[in-house]
N, C-alpha and C positions, 0 to 999 in steps of 0.2 A: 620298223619296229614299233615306232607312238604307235601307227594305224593301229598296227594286231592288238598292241593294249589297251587303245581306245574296242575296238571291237569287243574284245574278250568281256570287259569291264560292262559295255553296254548290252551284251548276251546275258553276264550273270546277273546284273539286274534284274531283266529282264526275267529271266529263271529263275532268281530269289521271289518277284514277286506273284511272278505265277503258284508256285509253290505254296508260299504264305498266303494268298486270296482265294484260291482257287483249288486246293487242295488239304492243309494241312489244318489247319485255323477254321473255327467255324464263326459261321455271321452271328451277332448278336439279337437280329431280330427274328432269326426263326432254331438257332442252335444248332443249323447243320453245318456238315461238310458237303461239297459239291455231290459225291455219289451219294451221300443220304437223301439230299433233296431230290435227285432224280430219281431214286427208288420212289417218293412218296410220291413224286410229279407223277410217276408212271403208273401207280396203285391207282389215284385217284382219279386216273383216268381210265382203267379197267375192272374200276371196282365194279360190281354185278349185285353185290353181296353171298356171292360164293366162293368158294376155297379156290384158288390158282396153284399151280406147279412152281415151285420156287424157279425151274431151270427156265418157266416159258417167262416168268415175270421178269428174269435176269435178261431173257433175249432182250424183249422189250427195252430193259433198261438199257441197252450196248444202243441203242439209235440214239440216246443222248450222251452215252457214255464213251470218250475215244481212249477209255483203258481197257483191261483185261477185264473176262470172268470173272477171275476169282474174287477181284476185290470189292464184287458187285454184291457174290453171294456171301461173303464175309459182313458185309457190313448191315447185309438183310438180315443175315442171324442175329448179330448184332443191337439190332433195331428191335428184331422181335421176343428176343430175349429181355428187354427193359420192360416191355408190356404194357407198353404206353399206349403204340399206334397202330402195332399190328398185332395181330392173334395167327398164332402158328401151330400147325397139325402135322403131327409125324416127332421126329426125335430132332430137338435142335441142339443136343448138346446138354451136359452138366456142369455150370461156374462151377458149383465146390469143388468138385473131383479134375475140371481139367477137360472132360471126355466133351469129345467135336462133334455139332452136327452133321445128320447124315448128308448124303450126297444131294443136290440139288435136287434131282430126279425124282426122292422119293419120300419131298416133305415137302408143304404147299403153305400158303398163307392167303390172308386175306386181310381189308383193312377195316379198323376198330369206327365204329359212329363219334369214340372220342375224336381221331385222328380229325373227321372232317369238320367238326367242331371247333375245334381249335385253328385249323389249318387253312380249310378250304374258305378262298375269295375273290376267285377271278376275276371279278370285276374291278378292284382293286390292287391286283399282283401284275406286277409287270414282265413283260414275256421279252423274251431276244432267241433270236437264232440258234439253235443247235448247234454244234461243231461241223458238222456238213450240211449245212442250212435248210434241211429238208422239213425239220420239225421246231415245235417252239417252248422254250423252258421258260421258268420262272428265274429271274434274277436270286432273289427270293421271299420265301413265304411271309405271309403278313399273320404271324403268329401272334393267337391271344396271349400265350403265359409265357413263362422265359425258360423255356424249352432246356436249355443250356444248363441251367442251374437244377432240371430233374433229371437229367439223364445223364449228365457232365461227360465229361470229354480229356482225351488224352491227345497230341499231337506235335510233332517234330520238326518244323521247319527248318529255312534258310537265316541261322542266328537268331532265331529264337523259336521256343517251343509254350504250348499251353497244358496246362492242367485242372482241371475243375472237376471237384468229387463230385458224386449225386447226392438230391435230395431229396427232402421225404415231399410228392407231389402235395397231399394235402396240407403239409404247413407251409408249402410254397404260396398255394394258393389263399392261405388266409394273411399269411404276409402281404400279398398283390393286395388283397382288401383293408389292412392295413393301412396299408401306404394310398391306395388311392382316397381313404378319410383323411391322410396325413398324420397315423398316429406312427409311434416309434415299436419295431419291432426287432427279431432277433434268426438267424437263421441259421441249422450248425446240418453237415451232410449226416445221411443214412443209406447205408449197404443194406442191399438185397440178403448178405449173407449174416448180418447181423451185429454181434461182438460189440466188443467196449471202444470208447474214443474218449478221449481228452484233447481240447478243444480252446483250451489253454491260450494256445497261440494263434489260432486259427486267424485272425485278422482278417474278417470277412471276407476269406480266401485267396489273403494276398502270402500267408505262412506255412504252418506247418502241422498236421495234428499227429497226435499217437494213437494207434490202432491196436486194439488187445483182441487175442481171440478169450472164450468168456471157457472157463475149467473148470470142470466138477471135482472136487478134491475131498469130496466125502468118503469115499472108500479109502483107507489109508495104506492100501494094497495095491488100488486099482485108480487111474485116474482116467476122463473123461472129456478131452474137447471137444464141446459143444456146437459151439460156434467160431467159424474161421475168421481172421482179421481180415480186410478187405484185399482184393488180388492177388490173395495166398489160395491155393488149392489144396487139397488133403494130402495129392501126391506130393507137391512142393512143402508141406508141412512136416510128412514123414521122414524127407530125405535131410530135413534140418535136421531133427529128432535124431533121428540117425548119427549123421557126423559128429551134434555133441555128444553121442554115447563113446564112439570113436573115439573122440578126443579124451575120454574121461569126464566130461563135466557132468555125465550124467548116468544112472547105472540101471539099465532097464534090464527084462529077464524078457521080454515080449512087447510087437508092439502090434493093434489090427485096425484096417480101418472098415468100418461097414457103414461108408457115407451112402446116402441114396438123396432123398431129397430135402434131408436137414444132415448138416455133420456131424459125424462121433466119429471120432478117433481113440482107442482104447490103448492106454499106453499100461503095462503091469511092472511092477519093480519088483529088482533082485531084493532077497533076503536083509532084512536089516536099513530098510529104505522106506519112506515114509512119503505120500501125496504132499501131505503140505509140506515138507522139509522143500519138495522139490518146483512149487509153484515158482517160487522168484528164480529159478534156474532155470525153467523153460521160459520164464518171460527174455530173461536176458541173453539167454546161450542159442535162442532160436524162431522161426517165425512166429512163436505164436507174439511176439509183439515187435509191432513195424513202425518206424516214424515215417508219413509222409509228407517233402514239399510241392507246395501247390501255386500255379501261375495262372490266373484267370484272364486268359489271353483269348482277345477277342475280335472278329473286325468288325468296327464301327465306322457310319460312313464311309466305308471300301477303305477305312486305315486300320491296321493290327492298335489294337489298345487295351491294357489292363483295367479291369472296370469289378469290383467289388461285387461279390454276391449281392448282396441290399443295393447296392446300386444301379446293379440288373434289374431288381423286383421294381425299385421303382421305375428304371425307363419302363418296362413291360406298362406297371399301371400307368404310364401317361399314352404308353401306347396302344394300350387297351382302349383306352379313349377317343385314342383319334381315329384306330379301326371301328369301330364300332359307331364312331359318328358319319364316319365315310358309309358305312355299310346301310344306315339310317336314309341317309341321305337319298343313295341311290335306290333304297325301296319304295323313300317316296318319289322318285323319279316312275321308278314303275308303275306303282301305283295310282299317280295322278295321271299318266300314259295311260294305265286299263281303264280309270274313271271317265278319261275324254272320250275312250273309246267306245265304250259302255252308251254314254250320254249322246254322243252323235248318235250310233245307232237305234238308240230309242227313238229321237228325234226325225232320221229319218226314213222310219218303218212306222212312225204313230202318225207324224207329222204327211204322212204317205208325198214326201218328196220324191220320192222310185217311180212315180207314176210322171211326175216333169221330164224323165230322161227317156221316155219310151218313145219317143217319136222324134230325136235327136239322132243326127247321122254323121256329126262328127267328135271328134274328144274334147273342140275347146268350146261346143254349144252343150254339152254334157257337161263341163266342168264350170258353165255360167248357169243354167239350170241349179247345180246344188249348191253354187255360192249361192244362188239366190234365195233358194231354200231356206237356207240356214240362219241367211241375215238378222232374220228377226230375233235368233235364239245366240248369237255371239258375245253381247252384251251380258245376258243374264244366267243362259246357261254354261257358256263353255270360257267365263273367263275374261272373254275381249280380246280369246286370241284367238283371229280367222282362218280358214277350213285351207290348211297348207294340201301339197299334189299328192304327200302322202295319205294325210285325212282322205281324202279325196279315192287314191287308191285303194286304203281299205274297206271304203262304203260297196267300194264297185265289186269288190269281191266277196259281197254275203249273197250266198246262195237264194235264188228263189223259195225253196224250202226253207228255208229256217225265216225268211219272210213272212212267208204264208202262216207258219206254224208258229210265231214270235208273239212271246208271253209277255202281258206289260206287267206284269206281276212279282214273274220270275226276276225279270230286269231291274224293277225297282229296290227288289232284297239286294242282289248282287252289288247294286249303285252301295246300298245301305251298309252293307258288310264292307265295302272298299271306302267307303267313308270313315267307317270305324276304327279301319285301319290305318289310315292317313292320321285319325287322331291320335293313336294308340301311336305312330311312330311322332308324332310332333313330341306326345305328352316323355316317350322314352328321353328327346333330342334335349328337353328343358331338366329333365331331372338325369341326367347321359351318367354322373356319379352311381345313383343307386341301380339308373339299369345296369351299369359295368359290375358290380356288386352281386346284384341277382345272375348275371350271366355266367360269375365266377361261382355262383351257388349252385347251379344247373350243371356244372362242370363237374363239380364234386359230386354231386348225384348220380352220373354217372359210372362211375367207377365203384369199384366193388372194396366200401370200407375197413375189411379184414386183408383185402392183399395188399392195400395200400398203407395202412399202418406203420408205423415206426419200427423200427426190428432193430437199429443198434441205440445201443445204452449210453449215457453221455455221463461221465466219469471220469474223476480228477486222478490222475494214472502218475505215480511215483516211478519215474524211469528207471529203468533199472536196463545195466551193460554188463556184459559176461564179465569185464573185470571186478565188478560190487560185488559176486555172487562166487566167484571163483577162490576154491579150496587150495588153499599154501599148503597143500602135501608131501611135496619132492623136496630132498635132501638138496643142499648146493653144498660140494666141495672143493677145496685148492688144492693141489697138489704140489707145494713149493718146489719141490724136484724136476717136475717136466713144464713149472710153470702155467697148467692149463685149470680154470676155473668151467663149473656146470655140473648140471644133475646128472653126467654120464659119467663124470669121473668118481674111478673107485675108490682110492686111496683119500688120505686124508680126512681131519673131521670134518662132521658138516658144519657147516657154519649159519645158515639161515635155513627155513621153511619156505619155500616159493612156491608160486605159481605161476603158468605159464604165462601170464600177461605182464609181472613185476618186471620192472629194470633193477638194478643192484647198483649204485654207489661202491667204489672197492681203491682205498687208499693205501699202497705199497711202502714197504719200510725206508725205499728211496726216495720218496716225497712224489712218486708218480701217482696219478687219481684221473680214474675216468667212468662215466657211466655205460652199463655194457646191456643188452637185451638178454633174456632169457633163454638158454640156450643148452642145449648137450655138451657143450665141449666147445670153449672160446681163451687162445693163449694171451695171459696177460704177462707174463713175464716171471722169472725165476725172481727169492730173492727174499718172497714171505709177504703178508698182509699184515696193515697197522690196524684199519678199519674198514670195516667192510659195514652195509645198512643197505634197506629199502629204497631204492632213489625216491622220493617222492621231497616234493619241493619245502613243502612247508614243515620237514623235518631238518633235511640236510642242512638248507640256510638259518639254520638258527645256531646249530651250532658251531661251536669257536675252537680253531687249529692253531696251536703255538709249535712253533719247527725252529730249532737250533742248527745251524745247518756252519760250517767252515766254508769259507770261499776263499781263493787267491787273488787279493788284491796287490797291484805293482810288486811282484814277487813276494808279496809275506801275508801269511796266512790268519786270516783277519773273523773271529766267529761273531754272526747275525745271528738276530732274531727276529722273526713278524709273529705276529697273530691276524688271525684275517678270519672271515666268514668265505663261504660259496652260495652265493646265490644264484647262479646257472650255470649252463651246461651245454655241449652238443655232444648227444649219445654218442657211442665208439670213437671219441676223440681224445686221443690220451693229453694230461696236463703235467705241469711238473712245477712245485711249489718254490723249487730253487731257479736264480735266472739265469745259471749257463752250467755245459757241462763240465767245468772245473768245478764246482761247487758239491759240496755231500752234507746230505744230512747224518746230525748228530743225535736228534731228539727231538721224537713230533710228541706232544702232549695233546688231551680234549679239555682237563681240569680246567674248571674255569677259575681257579684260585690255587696258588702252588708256589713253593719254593723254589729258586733256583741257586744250588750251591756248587761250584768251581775252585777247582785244588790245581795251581799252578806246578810249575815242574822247578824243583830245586838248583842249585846250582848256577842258574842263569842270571842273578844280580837281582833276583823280584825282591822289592822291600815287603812286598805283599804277599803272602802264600794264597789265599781264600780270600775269597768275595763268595759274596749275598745277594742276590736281584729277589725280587718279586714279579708274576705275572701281570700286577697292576699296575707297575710302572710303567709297563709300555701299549700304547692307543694299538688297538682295533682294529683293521682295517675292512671295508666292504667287498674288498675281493683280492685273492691268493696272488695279483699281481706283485709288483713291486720287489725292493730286496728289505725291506725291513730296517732295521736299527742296529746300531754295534753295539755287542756284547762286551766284547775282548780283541786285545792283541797280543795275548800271550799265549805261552805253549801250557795246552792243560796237561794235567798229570789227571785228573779224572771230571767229570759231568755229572749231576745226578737232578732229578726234580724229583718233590716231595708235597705231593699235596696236602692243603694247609686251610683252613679257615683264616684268608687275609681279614686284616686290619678296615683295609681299602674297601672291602666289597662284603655282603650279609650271603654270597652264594656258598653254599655249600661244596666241598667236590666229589664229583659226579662221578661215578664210577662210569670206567669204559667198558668197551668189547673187549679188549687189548691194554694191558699194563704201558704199553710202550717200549721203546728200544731201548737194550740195554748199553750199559756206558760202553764208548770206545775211545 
């Protein structure tokens, strides 16, 4: 039994972290997920700069991919719907309305000069084995910008999940420039679809924002959404629309949608119903306003880590840096490689050492031949570093023609311009800040200014919940005869105005009290109501309950009194002010100042007929526990309380819902 639970334990690992590495989570240095990388691996390796078949680029992608299809061509649309890297021809679907790209077969893509831009560096990407080792992937991309934070990402792991809105590309990238000056910047997301956000809490995406879709409420007949909140669709927005009309909270006469490539959603009201009346009702009662929370879940150095939008923008800029000095680098590797190359063969077609190897008949009296050639120019032209078997090899492979025909002129430009260049990348390597700068400037030249703009509004958005906005229309009645309280009973009066979000507070003439949910028909007991109110806390706890109630103590009948506040509660849990069931109440009072007068019963030896109390004589307590204080030990002949402007206290008395019980 250990084994199998050792086993089991060491498999789910194992599967937790395949899942979170390697599927769900994207890397933070190039923002993908495994299939996204391999789509792009695979684009930039069949890019032609022509349109491909989405179905043939998906084959392609199944040699690195060991999933399904679909979830090759979902994520391609996906990709190419952002608009970032790839440009796509045919129908790939409509965000606002919902509606899917077509079928694989008969929409194609191709990739963007951005994509390669930003992406492409194989001299620098490190490659590993395929899943069937036949091909070779990128670990991943050595991205210039932080991929992640413009195209953001949604994804579901093994105990834990990420979320990261989009951003707007070009304040991304003057953020990155920004931060690689070191000055202090600010970065909030923008949807493709638009709409209002409050941003409030956003905590450089470690929170939460509010999402508003944006209302035209000028026509006071006719209203107008505009723009959808983010990952709300028109269909998903009508069918909100809808239910709260259903429910009542809202009273349309029509509703149509004719989204195409911006939203309108045209909602018309019934008779006697106003646009604006009804804005903060669709914010509340529907999607047009969404809260979303957000977890910028990421893997860093092959560990899952939460890491801050601005905290992304700067690794990016420090990582802009180091790619771009690697990249520097290995140019000038090349190009000090083309320069020697260059300069030997001038060397040895001017210097006619071609003519030392022509009467040589083996490879190592040919390969002393043009050491020896060379000697003289090791020193001064090539460095000081002598003619290795490769030099050596590529002398031996220039054609007799281009010997013959070999221009000292042409060569010497060529030398000149690879010079040039060699400075040009030294001059980039010492000033590497402002090149990084300029390269993020050439980046945004790119892209086409008007699609890339800002589209959602950044706005301090007053929350609002169907309960703020909800209309107390419905009747609540009791029925003291069958006992049952709710907007469905018919008899009796009504006693409050609710709606259907309110709880109700409801104190019984037997000293029972419990908070109950809104409802059609809920039995709370025969017997009558003292007080009934809105449950809402910072009403009920305020105020103050005095209960006279008889208990049977050691066989003789002894009358209490408390006063006490309620300061909470647990809904449908019925309470009971007395502390056992011999005990009855005589007289609950609210007054918070009041006479108490008692007429004992004749005949029984009282020297005393009548006593006097006052409410003020007796303390307060913070909650309906407890048995309170003795009143009496005699037999009443009658009870009464009479509210009174006490002596003791400047309150007033307060008039109730409810007079109170009459004497018994």
């Amino acid at each position: 039994m250990a084994k199998a639970e050792k086993l089991y334990k060491e498999y789910f690992l194992e599967y937790a972290s395949y899942v979170i590495k390697d599927r769900a989570i994207p890397d933070i240095l190039d923002g993908f997920k495994p299939v996204q990388r391999r789509i792009l691996h695979t684009m930039l390796k069949i890019d032609d700069g022509r349109f491909n078949k989405v179905a043939g680029i998906v084959g392609e992608v199944m040699k690195y991919h060991p999933h399904g299809d679909a979830s090759i061509y979902e994520a391609l649309v996906n990709i190419t719907n952002c608009g970032l890297f790839i440009e796509g021809q045919g129908n790939y679907g409509n965000f606002l309305t919902g509606d899917g790209a077509a079928a694989a077969r008969y929409i194609e893509a191709r990739l963007k000069p951005f994509a390669k831009k930003v992406l492409y560096s194989p001299e620098i990407t490190e490659f590993v084995d395929s899943y069937d080792g036949r091909n070779q992937e990128p670990v991943v991309f050595q991205a210039k910008i932080p991929v992640v934070a413009v195209q953001g990402t949604s994804g579901i792991a093994v105990g834990m999940a990420t979320k990261i809105l989009p951003h707007n590309l070009l304040e991304v990238l003057e953020a990155q420039k920004k931060a690689l000056r070191g000055e202090d910047f600010t970065i909030y997301p923008d949807f493709p679809g638009g709409g209002l956000i409050d941003v409030s809490e956003y905590d450089d995406g470690r929170g939460k924002v509010t999402v508003r879709a944006k209302l035209n409420a000028s026509d006071p007949k006719k209203l107008i959404i505009e723009e959808l909140p983010f990952e709300v669709t028109s269909s998903a927005m009508i069918e909100s629309i809808e239910k709260a009309n259903r429910n009542g909270q809202l009273k349309i006469a029509s509703i149509n949608d004719y989204t195409a490539d911006k939203a309108n959603i045209e909602i018309c009201w019934q008779r006697g119903t106003y646009s604006q009346d009804m804005v903060d009702i669709l914010y509340a009662t529907t999607d047009c306003q969404k809260k979303i929370s957000v977890n910028p879940l990421v893997i860093q150095d092959r560990l899952p880590k939460v890491v801050g939008i601005s905290e992304m923008i700067k690794f990016h800029a420090a990582h802009l840096i180091d790619v771009l000095t690697k990249e520097l680098n290995i140019e000038l590797d090349h190009l000090r490689d083309k320069l020697r190359a260059r300069t030997m063969e001038r060397i040895f077609i001017e210097e006619r050492i071609y003519k030392k190897i022509e009467n040589k008949t083996t490879q190592e009296d040919i390969d002393k031949a043009i050491k020896s050639g060379f000697k003289p120019f090791v020193e001064t032209e090539l460095g000081g570093i002598p003619l290795s078997e490769e030099d050596i090899e590529r002398l031996l492979k220039i054609p007799i023609r281009r010997i013959s025909l070999f221009d000292i002129e042409k060569n010497r430009k060529d030398i000149a311009e690879i010079e040039g260049s060699i400075e040009a990348c030294n001059y980039k390597l010492e000033h590497i800040v402002d090149y990084a700068e300029e390269y993020l400037t050439e980046l945004e030249e790119m892209v086409d200014k008007e699609e890339f703009k800002r589209k959602t509004t950044l706005s301090s958005i007053e929350i609002l919940t169907a309960k703020d906005v909800a209309v107390r229309n419905m009747d609540l009645r009791y029925d003291p005869e069958t006992g049952y309280l709710g907007t469905a009973v018919r008899t009796g009066d009504p006693l409050l105005k609710i709606s259907t979000f309110d709880k109700v507070f409801v104190m019984k003439n037997n000293g029972e009290f419990r908070v109950v949910s809104t409802t059609d028909k809920v039995f709370i007991g025969r017997g009558g109501i003292y007080y009934i109110n809105y449950a809402e806390k910072d009403v009920i706890s305020k105020e103050i309950f005095t209960v006279i109630y008889k208990d049977k103590i050691r066989d003789k009948n002894v009358f209490m009194i408390k006063r006490f506040q309620i300061p909470s509660w647990t809904v449908d849990k019925t309470y009971s002010v007395v502390p056992n069931e011999k005990a009855a109440v005589k007289k609950i009072s609210m007054h918070p100042s009041a006479k108490i007068f008692l007429k004992y019963k004749t005949n029984l030896g009282y020297k005393i007929l009548e006593e006097e109390f006052r409410f003020a004589d007796f303390d307060i307590q913070k909650t309906p526990n407890g048995k309170g204080r003795q009143l009496s030990t005699k037999e009443l002949a009658s009870l009464s309380v009479r509210p009174t402007k006490d002596t003791k206290t400047s309150d007033e008395a307060a008039p109730s819902l409810f007079d109170g019980l009459e004497d018994k």
